[in-house]
Steps between C-alpha positions, in 0.01 A plus 500: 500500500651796363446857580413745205562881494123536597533324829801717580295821403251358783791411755615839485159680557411271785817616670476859397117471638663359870814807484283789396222364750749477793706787422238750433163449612560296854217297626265800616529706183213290313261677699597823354500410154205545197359232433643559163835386634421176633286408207819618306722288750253164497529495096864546535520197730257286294700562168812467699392123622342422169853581275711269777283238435453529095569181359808480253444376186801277476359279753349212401325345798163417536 
């Protein structure tokens, strides 16, 4: 099982999801924000998950 350029792509906004969340908004901060903004950051999250787990084509298993 090999990784493609699209799982990396999902890797890297997963982790930039967990640094941005931890280094700017703390855990109390949500509370603040529009709703806007965690819509915005719960379709970033959902995309993020869905790239890491895109199947590659040069896998052949059933």
């Amino acid at each position: 099982m090999g990784m493609s350029f699209i799982n990396w792509v999902g890797f890297v906004m997963l982790l930039l999801a967990l640094l941005l969340n931890e280094a700017f908004l703390g855990i109390n901060a949500w509370y603040d924000l529009h709703i806007g903004a965690i819509l915005a950051g719960v379709v970033w999250l959902v995309v993020a998950a869905a790239l890491s787990m895109w199947p590659n084509p040069r896998d052949k298993n059933a």
